[in-house]
FIBA-609612 format. One record per residue: x, y, z of N, C-alpha, C, O in turn. Coordinates in steps of 0.1 Angstrom, whole numbers, plus 5000, padded with zeros to 4 digits. Layout:
BEGIN
XYZXYZXYZXYZ...
***
This chain:
BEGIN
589231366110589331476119588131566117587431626126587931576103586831666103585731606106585031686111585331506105584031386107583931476129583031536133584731446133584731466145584431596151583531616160585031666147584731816146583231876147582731946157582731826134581131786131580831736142580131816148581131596150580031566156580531666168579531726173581531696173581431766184580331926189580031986200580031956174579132086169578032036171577232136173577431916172576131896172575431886186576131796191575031906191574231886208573231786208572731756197573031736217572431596223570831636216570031536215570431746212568931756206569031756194568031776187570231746189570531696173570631866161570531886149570931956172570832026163572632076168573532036175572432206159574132256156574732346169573932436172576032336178576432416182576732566178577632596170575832656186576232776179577632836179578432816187577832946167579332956163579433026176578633076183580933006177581833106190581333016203581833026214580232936202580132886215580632736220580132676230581832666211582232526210582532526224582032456232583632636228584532586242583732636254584032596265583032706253582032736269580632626270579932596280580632606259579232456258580232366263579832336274581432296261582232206263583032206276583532106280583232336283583632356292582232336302582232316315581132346295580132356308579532216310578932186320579732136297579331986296579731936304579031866312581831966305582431876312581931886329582131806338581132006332580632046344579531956348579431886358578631986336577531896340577831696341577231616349578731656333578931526334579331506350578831426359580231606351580731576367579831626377580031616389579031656372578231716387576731596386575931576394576831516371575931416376576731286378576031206385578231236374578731176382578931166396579431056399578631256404579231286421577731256424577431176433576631336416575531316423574931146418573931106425575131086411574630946414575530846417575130726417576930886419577930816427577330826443577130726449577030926447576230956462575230896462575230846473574130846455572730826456573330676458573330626469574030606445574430486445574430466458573630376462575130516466576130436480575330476494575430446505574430566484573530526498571930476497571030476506571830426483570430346481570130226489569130206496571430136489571230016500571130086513570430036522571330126514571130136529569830226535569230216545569830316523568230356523567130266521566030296524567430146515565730066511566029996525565030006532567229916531567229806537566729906552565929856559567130006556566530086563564930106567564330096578564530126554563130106550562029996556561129986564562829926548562329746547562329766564561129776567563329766575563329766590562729806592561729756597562729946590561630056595560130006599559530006609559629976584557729936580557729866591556929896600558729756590558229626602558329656618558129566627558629766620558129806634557829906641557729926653557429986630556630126631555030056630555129956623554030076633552830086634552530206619553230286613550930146617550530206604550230346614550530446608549730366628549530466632551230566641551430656649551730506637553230576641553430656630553730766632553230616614553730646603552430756598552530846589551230746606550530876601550330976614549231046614551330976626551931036636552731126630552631246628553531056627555131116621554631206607555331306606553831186600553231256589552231416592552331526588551231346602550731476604552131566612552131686609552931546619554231656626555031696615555531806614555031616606556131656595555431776585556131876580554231756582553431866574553732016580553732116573553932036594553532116600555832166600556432276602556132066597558032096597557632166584557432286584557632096574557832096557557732226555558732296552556132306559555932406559556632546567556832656563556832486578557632616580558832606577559232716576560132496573560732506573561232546557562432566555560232546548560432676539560032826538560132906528559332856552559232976558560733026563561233146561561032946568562432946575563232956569564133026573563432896557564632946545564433026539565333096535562633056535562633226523562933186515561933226509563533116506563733126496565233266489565633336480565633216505567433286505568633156493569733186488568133076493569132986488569032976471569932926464567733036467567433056454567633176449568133196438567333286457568333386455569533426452569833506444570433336462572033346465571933256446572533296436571433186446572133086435571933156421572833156413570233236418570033306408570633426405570433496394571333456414571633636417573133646418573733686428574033596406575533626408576033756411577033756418575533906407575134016408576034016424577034086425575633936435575134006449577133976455577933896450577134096468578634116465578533996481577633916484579834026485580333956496579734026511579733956521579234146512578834216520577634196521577234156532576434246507575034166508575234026511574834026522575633916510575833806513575733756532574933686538576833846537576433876548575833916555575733876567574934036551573434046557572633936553571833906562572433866542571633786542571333676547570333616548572933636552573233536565572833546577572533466586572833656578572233756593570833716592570333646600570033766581568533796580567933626585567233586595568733566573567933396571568733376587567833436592569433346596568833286608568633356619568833306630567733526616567233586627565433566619564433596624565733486603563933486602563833336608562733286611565033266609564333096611564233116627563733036634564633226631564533176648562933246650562433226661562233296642561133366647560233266640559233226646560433226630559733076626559233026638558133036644560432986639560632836651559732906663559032836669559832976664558933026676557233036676556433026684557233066661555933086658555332896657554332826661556232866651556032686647555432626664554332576666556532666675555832596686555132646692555032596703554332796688552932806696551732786687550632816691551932706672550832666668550932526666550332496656551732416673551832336674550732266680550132166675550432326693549632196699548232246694547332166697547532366687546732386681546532266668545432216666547632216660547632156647547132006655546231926650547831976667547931806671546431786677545631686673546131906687544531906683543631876670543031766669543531956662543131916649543731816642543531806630544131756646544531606642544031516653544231396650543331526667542931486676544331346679544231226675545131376682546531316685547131376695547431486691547631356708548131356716549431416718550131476726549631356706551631356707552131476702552831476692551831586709551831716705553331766704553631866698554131696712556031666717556131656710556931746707555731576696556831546686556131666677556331636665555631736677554931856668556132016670556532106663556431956685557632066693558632016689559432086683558931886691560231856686560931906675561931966676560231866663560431856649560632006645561232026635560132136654560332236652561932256656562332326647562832226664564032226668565232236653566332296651564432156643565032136634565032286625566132296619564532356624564232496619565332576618565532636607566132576629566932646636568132646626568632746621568432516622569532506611569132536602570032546593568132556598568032626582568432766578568732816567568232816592568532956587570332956588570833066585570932896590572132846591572932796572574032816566572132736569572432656555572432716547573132696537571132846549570832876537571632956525571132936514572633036526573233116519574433006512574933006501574932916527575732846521575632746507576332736497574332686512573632606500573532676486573632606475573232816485573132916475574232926469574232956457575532896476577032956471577032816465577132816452577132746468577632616469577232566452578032496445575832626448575232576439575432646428575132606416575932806434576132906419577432836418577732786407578532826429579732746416579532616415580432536418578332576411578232406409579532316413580432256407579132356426580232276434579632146440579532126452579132026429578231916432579131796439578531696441580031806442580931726448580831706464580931606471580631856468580031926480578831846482578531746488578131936474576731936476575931766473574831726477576731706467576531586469576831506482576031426485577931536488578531426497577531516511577631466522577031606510576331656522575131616522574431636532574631556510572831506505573531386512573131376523574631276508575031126514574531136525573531086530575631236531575531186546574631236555574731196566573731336552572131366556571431226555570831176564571531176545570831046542571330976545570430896546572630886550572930756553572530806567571630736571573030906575573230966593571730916595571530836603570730976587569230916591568630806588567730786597568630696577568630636577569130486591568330416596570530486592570730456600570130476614569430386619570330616620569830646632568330596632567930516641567230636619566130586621565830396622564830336627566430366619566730206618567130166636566230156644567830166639568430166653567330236658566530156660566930336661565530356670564630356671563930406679564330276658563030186653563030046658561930006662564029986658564329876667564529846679564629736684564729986684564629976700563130056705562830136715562630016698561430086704560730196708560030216718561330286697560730456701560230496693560530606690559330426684557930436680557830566671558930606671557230636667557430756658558130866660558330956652558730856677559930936677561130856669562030886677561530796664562730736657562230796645563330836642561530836637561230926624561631106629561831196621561631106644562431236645563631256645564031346638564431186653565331096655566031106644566831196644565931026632566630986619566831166613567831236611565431206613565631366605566331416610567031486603566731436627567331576635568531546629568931616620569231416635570631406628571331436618572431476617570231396610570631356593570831506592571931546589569731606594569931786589571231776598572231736592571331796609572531826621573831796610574931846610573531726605575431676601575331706586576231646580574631756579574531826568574931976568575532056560574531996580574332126581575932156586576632226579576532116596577732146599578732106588579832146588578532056581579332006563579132166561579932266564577632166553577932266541578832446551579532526546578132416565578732536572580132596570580632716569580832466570582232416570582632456563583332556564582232416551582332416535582532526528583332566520581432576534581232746527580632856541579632866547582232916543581833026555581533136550582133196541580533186558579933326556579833406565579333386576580433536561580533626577578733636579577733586574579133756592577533806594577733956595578634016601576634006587576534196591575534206594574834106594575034366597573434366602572734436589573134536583571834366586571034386575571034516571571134596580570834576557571034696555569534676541569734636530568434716546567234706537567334716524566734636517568034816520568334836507568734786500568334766488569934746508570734656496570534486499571334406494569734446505569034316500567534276498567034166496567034406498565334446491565434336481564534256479566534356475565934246458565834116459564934036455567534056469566833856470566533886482567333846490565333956487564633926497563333916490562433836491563334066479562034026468561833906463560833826464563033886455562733746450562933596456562833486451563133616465563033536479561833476483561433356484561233586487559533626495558933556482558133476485559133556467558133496457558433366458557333306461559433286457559833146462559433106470558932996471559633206482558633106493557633106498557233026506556933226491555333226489554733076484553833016488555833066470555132966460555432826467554732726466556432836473557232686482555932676490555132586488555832776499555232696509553632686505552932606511552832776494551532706488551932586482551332486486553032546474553632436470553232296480552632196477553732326489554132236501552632216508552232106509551832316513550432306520549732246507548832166510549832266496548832176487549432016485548631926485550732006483551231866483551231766496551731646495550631816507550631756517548931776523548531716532548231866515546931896517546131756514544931746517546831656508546131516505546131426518545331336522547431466525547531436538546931436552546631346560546631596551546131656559544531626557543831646567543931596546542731546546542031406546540831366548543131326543543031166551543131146568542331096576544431236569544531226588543431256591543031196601542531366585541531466592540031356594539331326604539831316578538431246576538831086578538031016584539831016574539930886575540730836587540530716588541630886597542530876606543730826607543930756597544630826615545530826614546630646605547630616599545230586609545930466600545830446586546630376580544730516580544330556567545630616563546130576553546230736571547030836563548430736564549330746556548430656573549630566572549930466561551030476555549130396557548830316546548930426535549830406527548130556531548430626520549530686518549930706507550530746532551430796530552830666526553930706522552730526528553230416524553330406510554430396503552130406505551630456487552730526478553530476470552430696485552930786480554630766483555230756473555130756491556630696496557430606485558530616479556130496485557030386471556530436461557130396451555730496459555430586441556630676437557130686426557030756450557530826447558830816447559530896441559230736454560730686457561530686442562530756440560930576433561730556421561930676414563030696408560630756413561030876402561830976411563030986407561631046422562231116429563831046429564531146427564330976430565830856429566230946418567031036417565430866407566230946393566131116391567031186387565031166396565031306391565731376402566331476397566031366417566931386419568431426417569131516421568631316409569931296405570031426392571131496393569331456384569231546376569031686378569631786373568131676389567431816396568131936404567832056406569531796411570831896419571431876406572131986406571731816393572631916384572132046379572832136376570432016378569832076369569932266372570232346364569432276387569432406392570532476389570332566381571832456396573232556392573332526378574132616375573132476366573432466353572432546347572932616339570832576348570332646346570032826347569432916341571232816365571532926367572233006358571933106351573332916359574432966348574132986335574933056328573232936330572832966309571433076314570733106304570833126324569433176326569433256312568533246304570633376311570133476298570733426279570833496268570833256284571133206269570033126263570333006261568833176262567633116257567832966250567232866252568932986241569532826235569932766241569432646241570732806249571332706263570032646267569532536264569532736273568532686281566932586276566132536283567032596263566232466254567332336252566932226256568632356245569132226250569032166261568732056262569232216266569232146283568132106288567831996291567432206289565732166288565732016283565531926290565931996267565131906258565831766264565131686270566831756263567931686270567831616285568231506288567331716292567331626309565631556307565331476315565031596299563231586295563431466290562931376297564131436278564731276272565031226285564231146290565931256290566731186299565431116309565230996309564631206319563731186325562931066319562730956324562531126305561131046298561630896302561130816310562730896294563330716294563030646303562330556304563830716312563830656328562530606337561930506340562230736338560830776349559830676342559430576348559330726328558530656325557730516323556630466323559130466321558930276324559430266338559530136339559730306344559830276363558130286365557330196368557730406364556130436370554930376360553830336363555330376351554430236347554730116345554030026340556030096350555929896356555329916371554529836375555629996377554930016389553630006390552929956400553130056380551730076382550929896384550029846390552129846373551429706368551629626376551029516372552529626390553029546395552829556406553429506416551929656405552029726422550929626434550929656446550229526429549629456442550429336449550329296460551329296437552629226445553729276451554529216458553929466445555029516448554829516465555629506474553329546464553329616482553329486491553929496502552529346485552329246495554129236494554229246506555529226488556829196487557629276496558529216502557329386498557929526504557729536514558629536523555829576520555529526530554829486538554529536549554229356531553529266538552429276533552229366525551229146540549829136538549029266541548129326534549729296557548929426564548729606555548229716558549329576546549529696542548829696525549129776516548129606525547429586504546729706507546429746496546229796516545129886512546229976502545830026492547129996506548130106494548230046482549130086475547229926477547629876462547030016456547630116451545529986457544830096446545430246446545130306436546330346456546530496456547630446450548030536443548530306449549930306447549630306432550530376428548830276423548530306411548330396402548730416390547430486411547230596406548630736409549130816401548930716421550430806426551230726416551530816408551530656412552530586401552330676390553130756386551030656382550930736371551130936372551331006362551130976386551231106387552231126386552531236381553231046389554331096397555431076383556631096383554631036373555631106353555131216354556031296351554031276357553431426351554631526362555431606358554431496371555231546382556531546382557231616388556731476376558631496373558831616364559531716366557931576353558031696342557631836346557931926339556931856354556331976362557732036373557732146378558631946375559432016390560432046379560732156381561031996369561732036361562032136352563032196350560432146347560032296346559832416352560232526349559232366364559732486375560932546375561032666373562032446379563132496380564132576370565232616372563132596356564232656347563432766349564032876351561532786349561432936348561633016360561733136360561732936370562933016386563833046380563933166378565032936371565933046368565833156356566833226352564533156354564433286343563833386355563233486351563933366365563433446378561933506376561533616377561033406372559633376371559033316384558033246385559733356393559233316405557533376406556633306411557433486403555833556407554933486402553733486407555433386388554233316379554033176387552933136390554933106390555132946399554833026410553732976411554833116419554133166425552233166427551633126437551833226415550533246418550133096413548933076415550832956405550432896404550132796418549032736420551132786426551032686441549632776446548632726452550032926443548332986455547532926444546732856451547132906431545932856423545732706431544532666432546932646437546732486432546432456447546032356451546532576454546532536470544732536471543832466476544732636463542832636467542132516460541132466464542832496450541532386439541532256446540532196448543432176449543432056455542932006465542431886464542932086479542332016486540932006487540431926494540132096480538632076476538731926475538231846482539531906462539331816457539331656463538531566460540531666473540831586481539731546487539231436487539431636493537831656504536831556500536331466507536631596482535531556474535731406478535131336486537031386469537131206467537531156478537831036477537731196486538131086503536431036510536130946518535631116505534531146507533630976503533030896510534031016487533230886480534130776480533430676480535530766479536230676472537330646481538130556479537530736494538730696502539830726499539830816491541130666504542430686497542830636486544030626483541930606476542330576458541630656450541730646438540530746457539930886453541130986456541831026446541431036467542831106470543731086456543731166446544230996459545430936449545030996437545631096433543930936429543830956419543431146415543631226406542931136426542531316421544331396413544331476404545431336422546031386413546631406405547331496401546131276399545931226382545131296377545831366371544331326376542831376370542931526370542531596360543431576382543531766380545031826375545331946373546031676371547231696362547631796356548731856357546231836344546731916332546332016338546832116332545432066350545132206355546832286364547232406365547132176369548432206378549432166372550332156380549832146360551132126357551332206343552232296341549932146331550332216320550332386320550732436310549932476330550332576325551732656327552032766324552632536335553932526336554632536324555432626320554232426318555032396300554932546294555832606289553432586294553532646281554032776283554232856274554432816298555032956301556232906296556832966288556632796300558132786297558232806286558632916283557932726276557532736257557732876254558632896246557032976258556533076254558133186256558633246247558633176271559333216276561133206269562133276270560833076265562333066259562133026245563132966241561133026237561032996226560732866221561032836209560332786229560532596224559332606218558332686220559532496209557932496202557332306211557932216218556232336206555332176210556132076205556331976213556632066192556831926187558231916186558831846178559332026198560531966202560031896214560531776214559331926225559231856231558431726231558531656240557431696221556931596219558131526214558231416220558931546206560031466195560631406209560831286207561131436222562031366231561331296242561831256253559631286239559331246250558431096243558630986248557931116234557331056224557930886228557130806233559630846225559730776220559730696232559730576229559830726249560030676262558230636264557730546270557530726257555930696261555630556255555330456261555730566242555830456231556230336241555330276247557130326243557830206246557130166265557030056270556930246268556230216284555030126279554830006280554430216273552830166267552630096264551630026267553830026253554229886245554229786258553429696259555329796268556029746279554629686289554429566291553829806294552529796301552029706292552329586296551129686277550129626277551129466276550529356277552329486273552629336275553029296287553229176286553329336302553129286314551629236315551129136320550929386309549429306312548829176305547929106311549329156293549129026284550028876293549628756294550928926298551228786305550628756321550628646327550128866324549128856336548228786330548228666334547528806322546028726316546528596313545528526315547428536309547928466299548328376314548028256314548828426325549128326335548028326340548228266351547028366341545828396355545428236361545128236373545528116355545228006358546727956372546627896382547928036364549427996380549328106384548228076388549528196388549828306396549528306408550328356416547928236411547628226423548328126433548328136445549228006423549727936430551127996432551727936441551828086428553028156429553228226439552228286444554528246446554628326457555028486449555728496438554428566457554328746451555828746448556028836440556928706451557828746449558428716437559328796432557728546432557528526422557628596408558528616400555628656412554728716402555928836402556028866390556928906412556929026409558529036401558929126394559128956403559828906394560428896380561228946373559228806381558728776367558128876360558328876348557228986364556829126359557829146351558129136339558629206365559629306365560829276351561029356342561329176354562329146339561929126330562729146320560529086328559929056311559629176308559829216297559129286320558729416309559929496309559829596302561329476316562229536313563029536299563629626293562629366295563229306283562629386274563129466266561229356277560529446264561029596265561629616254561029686270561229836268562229836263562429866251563629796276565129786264564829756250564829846242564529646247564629606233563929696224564429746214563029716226561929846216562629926221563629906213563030006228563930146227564830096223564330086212566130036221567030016215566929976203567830016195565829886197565429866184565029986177565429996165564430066183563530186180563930316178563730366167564430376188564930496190566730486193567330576199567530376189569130366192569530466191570130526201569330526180570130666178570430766188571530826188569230796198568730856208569830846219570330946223570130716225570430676230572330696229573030736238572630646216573830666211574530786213575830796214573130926212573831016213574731096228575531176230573730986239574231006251575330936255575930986265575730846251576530766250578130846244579230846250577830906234578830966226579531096236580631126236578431136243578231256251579131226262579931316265579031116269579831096281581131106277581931186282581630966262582930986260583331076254584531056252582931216249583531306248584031356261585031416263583331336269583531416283584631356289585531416295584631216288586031116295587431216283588231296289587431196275588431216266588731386262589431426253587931486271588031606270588831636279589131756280
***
């Protein structure tokens, strides 16, 4: 009994539960297991049908439909975190706010998304011009979508301060199966990069009447005063969101611009399957991660376990996905989709290796938002808005879409590390806790990589006679074998402790 006791005191970073805090760490555990139960029970049930979607999709979209649909979407993304403000990070950070501010803010967010949307479609056919593209309709269209955001937004905020992920899970499903589907069916009937509008209108439409449902909110008429503050800290989020968003799509916007529209099709194919795997898993972490972070924001200890903990969790994962990817990536794409599309081998290499630094960067974001550091992640998207697309500029210049790609490997430590060390500084973590949980997932990638790459050399005389599906196969499970086995040889304990973690949670 006492043996148990003990381990129940200890936390997943190996150190001691603090005294007086057994039953609210344990009550909040059992939260967190269940809110990433619901959320990769959701993902599960709708991954088939998202890849096989996919797979339809490529094969009858044109490479210039898919950098159609990209240059309109740049121009969505952005306003449509204009359109939310950064009300849903508010509502979630700000338990403080009563039932009455609540309802002005419901008022506010869909009298700001309607002035969006307005503004969205008189600089629409300005943007389709500078994209020298025609299809200025689907620039108006995709603005239509706006409209619901200012609709979502407070609800989504409620939804997440009571880590109500059961919700907020089954409304992520069925946004995602409703479009997937829809996009598949009018991709096959022939409506060409409108079926990429198509799939989105729906998919938000029937999310949005969920969480509406879900979580009703009256309406009052704004009262300045008393929502000055998450409108302050609002206005800093979507300051930083939407520099965020114009620089993450600024790689976009400068292929469409200098290489055209089939260039950005093939690159934005790249970035899609680079990002697919890590985004899968960090997703799954990222809707626990936010409402759990809310709730510990003024328990600095809380908030390094958890920290160190979803960081392991990520490393493991993320890290041997995007570097088998890396290694596997000229048969991944001839396998997925097709001959016509190898120009995304080389960006798919380099977006593979970004897209670990990038996990660890959105992760961090999201805890110093909930230390309401929004001003600092703030001036960092305005730093990253100006430096990146220079950069973009530079290498599309000399090197095309694997210059792109890579640039954002290479400007990594300027745009991400000064994330870490605010965080560090801010809640007290030192360097070599977070080296100690990330360490042992790098190890074993590294290991994993140079031995896929040893049996590439080692076959170079069959491979060419092998069908890609073959080669990619055969990658894929030999370097799986190896990472399992060296992490499990290597670091078990690690692993054990997550293990222990769940079944406390089943038996609590």
């Amino acid at each position: 009994m006492e043996s148990q006791q003990q381990e129940s005191g200890r936390d997943l970073t190996g150190g001691a539960a603090p005294e007086g805090g057994a039953h609210d760490r344990r009550a909040l555990d059992r939260q967190v297991a269940g809110g990433l139960a619901w959320t990769v029970g959701a993902k599960l049930a709708t991954q088939l049908l998202t890849w096989g979607s996919l797979l339809v999709v490529v094969r009858h979209l044109t490479k210039a439909d898919y950098g159609i649909g990209e240059m309109a979407g740049v121009l969505y993304v952005v306003s449509n975190v204009a359109a939310e403000f950064g009300v849903a990070g508010a509502v979630l950070n700000m338990p403080e706010l009563s039932d009455r501010v609540l309802a002005q803010l419901h008022t506010f967010s869909i009298s700001l998304s309607v002035l969006v949307f307005i503004v969205a479609c008189a600089v629409s056919p300005s943007l389709a011009a500078f994209y020298h593209t025609d299809a200025v309709n689907l620039f108006l269209a995709n603005n239509v979508n706006l409209l619901l955001t200012g609709f979502e937004a407070v609800p989504m905020g409620l939804m997440g301060r009571d880590m109500d992920y059961r919700r907020l899970s089954l409304a992520e499903a069925a946004l995602v199966m409703v479009q997937a589907v829809v996009t598949m069916v009018t991709a096959i009937l022939g409506w060409g990069y409108w079926a990429l509008f198509a799939g989105m209108a729906c998919g938000k439409l029937t999310a949005t009447i969920l969480v509406c449902s879900w979580k009703h909110v009256g309406f009052a008429w704004p009262n300045w005063q008393e929502i000055k503050a998450p409108v302050r800290l609002g206005r800093q989020s979507a300051i930083g969101r939407i520099s965020a968003s114009l620089y993450a799509y600024s790689d976009g916007i400068v292929v469409g611009r200098m290489l055209g529209s089939s260039s950005l099709g093939v690159y934005r194919t790249a970035m899609n399957l680079a990002s697919a795997p890590a985004e899968k898993v960090s997703t799954l972490l990222m809707r626990t991660a936010s409402p759990l972070f809310a709730r510990v924001q003024t328990d600095h200890a809380e908030v390094r376990r958890y920290y160190l903990m979803l960081l392991e969790i990520l490393s493991l994962i993320v890290m041997p996905l995007m570097g088998g990817l890396c290694m596997v990536a000229d048969s991944a794409v001839l396998v997925i989709f097709g001959p016509n599309w190898t120009g995304a081998t080389g960006p798919l290499r380099w977006l593979a290796i970004f897209m670990i630094i990038r996990t660890v960067g959105t992760l961090t974001e999201q805890v110093l938002n909930s230390q309401r550091l929004m001003s600092f992640t703030m001036r960092m998207s305005l730093f990253n808005f100006f430096l990146m697309p220079a950069a973009f500029a530079t290498a599309a210049t000399w090197f095309g879409t694997t210059g792109v790609a890579a640039a954002w490997a290479a400007l990594a430590p300027l745009t991400v590390a000064p994330l870490v060390v605010k965080l560090l500084r801010t809640v007290g973590l030192s360097v070599g806790a977070v080296l100690g949980v990330v360490v042992p997932a790098l190890f074993g990638t590294v290991v994993m990589c140079g031995a896929i790459f040893g049996l590439n050399h080692y076959m170079t005389g069959e491979w060419p006679m092998a069908a890609p599906w073959v080669r990619l196969t055969v990658d894929t499970v030999f370097g799986a074998v190896v990472y399992v086995s060296l992490t499990l040889g290597l670091f078990g304990d690690r692993i054990q402790r997550y293990v222990r973690f769940l079944k406390s949670m089943k038996s609590a």
